[in-house]
Backbone bond lengths (Angstrom), bond angles and torsions (degrees), N, CA, C in turn:
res aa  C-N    CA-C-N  psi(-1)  N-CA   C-N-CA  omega(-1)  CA-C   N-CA-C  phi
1 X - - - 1.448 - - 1.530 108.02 -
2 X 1.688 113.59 131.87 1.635 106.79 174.72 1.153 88.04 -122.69
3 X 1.237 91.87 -162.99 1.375 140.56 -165.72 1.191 128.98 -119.91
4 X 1.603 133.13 67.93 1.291 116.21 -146.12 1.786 110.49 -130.92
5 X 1.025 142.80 -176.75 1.717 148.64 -154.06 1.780 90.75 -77.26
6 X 1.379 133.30 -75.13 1.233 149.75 144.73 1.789 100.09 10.66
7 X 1.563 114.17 -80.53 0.988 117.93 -161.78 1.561 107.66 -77.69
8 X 1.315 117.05 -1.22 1.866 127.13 -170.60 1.566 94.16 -95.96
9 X 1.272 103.10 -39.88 1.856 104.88 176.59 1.071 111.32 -64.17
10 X 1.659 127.73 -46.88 1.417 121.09 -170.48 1.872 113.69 -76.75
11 X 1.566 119.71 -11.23 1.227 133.08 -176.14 1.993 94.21 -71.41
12 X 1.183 99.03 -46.98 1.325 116.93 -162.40 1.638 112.22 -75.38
13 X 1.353 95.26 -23.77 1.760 100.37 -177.72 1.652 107.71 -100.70
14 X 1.261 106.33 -29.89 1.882 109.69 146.15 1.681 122.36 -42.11
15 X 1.224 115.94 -47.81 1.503 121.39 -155.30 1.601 88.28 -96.43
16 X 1.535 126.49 -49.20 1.534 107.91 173.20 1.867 121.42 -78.45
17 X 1.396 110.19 19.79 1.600 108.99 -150.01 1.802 61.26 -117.77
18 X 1.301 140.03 -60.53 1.503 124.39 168.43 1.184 122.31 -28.62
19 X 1.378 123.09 -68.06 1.358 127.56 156.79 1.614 122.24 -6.86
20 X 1.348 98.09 -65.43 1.581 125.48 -161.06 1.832 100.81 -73.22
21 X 1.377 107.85 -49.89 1.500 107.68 -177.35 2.030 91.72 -48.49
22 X 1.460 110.04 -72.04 1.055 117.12 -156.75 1.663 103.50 -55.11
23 X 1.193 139.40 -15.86 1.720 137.54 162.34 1.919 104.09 -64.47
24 X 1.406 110.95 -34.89 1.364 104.63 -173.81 1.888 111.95 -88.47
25 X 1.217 106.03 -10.92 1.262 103.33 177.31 1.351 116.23 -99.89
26 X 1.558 98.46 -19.19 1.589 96.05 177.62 2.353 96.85 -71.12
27 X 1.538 90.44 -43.52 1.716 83.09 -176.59 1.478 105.05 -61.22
28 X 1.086 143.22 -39.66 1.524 131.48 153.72 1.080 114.31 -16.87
29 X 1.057 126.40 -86.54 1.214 140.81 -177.47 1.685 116.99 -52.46
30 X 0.818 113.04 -63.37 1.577 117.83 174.04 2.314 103.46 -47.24
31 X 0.987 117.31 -27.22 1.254 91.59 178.11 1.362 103.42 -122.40
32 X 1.592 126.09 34.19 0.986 133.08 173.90 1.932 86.90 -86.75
33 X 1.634 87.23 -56.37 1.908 82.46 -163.62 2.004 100.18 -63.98
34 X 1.168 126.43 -20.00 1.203 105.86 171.76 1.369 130.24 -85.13
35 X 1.391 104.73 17.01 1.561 116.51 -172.98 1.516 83.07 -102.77
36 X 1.471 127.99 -55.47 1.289 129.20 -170.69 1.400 138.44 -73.38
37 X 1.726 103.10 10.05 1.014 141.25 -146.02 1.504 133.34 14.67
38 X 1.740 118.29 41.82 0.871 142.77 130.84 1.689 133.89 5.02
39 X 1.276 107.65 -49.38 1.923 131.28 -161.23 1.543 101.92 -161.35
40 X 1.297 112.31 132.77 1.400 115.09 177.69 1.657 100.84 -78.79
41 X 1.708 106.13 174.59 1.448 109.83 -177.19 1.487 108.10 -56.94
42 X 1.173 107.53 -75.16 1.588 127.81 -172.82 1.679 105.36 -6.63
43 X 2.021 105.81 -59.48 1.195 105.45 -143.53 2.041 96.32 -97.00
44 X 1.369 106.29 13.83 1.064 124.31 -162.25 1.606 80.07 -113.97
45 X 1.200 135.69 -108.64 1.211 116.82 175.04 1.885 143.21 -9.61
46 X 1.397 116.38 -49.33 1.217 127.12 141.52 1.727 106.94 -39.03
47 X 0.748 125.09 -81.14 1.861 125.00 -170.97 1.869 106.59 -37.84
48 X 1.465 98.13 -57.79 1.959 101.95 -174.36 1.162 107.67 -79.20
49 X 1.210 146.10 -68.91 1.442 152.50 172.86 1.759 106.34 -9.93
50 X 1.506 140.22 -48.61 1.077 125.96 -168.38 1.534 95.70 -95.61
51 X 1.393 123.06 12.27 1.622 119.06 174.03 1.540 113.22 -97.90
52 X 1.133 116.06 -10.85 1.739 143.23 -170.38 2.083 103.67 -63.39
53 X 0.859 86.17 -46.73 1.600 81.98 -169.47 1.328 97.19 -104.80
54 X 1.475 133.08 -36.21 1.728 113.02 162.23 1.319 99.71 -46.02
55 X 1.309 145.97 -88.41 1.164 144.38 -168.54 1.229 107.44 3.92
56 X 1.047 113.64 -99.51 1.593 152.55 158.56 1.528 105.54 1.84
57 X 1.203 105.13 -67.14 1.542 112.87 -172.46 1.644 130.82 -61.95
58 X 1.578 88.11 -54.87 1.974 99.32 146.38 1.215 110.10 -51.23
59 X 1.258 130.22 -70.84 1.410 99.36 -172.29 1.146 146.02 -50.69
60 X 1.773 111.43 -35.70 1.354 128.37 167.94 1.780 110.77 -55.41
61 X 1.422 105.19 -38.62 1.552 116.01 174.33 1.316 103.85 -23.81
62 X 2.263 103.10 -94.66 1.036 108.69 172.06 1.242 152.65 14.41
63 X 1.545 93.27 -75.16 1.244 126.61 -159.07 1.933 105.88 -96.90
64 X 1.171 109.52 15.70 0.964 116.06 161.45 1.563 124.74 -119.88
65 X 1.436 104.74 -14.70 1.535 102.81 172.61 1.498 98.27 -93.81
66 X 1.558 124.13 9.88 1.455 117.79 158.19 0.980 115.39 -64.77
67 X 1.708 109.75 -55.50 1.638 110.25 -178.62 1.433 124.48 -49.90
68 X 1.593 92.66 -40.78 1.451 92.18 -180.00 1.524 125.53 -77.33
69 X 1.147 106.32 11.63 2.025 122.47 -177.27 1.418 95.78 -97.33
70 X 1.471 113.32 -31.60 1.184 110.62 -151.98 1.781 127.82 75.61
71 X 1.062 109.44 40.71 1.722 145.81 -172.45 1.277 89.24 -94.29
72 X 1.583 145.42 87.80 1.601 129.14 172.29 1.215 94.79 -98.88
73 X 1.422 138.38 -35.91 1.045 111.59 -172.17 1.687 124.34 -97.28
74 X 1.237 133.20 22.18 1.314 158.48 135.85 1.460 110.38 -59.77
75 X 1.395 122.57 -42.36 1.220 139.47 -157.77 1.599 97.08 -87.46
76 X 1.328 112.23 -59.50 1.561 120.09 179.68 1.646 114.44 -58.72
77 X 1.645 111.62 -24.68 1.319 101.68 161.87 1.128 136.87 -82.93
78 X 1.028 124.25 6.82 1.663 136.04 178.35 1.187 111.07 -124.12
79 X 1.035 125.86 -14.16 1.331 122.88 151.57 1.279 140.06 -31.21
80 X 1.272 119.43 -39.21 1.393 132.47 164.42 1.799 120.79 -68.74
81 X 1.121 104.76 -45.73 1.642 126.32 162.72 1.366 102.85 -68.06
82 X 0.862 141.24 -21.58 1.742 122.83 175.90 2.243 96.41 -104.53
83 X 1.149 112.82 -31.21 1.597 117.26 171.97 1.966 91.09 -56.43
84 X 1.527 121.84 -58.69 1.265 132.42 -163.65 1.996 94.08 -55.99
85 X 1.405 121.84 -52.62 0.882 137.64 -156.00 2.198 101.66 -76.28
86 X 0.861 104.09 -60.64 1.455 97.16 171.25 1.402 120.31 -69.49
87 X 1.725 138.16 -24.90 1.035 115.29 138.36 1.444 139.94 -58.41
88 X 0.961 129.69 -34.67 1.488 136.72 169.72 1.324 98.92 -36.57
89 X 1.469 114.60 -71.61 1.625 125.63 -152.76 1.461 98.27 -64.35
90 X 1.436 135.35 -46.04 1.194 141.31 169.05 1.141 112.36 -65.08
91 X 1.463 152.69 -1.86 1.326 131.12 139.94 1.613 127.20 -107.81
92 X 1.176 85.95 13.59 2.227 119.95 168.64 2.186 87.65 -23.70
93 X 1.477 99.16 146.18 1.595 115.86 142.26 1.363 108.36 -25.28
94 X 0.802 106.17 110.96 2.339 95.83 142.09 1.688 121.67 -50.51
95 X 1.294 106.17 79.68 1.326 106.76 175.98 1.292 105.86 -116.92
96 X 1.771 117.94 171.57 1.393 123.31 -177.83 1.447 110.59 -89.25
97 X 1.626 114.59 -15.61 1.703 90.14 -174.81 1.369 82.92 -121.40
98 X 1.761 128.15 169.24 0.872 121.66 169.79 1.690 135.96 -83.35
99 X 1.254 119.08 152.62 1.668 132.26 -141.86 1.363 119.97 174.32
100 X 1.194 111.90 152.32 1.400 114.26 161.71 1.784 118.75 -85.05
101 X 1.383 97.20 -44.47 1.556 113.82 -141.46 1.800 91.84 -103.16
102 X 1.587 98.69 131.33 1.497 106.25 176.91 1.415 123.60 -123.23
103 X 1.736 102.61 102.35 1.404 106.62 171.69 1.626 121.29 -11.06
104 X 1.148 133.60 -22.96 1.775 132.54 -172.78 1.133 107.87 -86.17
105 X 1.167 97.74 -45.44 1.641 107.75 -157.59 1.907 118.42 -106.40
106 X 1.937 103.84 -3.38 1.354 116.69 -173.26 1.624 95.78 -58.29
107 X 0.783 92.32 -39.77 2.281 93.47 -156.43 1.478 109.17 -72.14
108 X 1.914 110.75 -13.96 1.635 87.78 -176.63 1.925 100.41 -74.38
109 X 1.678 94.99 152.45 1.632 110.84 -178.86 1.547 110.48 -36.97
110 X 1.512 113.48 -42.04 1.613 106.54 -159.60 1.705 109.23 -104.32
111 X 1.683 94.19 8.69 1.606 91.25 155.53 1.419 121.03 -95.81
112 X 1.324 106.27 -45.92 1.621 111.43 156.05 1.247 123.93 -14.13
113 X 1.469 95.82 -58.44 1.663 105.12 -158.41 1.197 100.59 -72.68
114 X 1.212 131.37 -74.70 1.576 143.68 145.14 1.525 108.17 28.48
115 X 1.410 109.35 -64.71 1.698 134.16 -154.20 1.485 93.43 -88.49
116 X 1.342 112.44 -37.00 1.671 114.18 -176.00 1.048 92.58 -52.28
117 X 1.595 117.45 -76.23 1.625 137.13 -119.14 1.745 69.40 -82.94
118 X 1.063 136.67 -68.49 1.657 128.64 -161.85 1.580 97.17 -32.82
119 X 1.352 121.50 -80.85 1.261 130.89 -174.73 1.749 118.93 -26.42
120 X 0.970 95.19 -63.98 1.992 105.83 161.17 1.431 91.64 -53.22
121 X 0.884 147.62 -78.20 1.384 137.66 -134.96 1.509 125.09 -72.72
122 X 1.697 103.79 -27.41 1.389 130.85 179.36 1.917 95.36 -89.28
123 X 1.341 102.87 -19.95 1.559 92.55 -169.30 1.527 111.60 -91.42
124 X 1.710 103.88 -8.21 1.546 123.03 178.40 1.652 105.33 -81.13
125 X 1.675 100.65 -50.47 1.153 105.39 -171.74 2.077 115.40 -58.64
126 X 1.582 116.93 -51.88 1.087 124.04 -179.44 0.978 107.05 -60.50
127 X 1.244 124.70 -34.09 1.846 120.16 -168.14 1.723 112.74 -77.37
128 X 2.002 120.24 -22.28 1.420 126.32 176.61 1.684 101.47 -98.99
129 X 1.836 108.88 -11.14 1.622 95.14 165.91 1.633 118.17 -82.69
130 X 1.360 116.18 -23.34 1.543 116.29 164.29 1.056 117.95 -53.55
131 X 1.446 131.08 -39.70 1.556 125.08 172.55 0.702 111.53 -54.01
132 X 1.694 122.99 -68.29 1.632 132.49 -162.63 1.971 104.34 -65.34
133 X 0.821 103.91 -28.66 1.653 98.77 155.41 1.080 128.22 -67.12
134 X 1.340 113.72 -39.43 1.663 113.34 -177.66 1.923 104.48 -81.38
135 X 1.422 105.47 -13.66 1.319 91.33 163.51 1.161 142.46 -92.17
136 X 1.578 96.21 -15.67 1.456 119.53 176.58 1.185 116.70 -70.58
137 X 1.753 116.29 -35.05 1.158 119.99 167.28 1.528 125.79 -68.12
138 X 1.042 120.95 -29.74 1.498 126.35 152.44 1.467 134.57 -55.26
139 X 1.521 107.84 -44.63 1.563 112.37 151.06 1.392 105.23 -63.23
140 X 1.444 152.26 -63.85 1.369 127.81 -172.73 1.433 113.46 -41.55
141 X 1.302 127.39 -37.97 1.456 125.35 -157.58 1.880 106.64 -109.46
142 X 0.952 117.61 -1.29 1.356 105.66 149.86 1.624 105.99 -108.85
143 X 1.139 166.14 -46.46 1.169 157.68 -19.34 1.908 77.01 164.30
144 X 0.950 147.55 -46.67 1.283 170.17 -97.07 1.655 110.74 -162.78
């Protein structure tokens, strides 16, 4: 059994792929209570908005010491989620600080929903990429 670059990436995409679950459950949660009207927009927006580009950045992290392991097919799965992720941010509100989510426009129904179903969906996705990491990391280290 070694120890090798491959298996240091997948340690590393575990410990920020934790991270990442816990950004999608907190957005779960955060527009659960603004669906329930729980928290007004403003202070609901203020809270997610400075989590938007951490997000983002870990993931891109990752997913770059894949490439550089030579991980393509780890790499090819997130691919679509980071394609999803740089459009989003590039057709973001016009706001002054950076964010996704805009107090004006959070409360209409089919943005809500939108933000829900994303949130579930990113929270489905991170939570079946921790496995396949934690297995991948196990194939690097016996495999090796």
């Amino acid at each position: 059994m070694a120890f090798n670059f491959p298996a240091l990436s997948y340690i590393i995409a575990l410990i920020i792929d934790a991270f990442l679950i816990f950004f999608s459950l907190f957005h779960v949660i955060a527009f659960d209570e603004l669906k329930n009207d729980y928290k007004n927009p403003i202070d609901q927006c203020n809270g997610l908005n400075p989590l938007v580009l951490p997000e983002y950045i870990l993931h891109i992290l990752f997913n770059v010491l894949f490439a550089f392991a030579g991980e393509w097919i780890s790499l090819l799965i997130n691919i679509p989620l980071i394609a999803y992720h740089i459009n989003r941010y590039r057709t973001r509100p016009v706001m002054s600080q950076p964010g996704l989510y805009d107090p004006t426009s959070i409360m209409n129904a089919d943005v809500l929903d939108r933000c829900r179903k994303e949130g579930w969906i990113k929270l489905a996705f991170y939570l079946l990429s921790f496995f396949y990491y934690l297995y991948g990391m196990i194939y690097c280290l016996i495999s090796t």
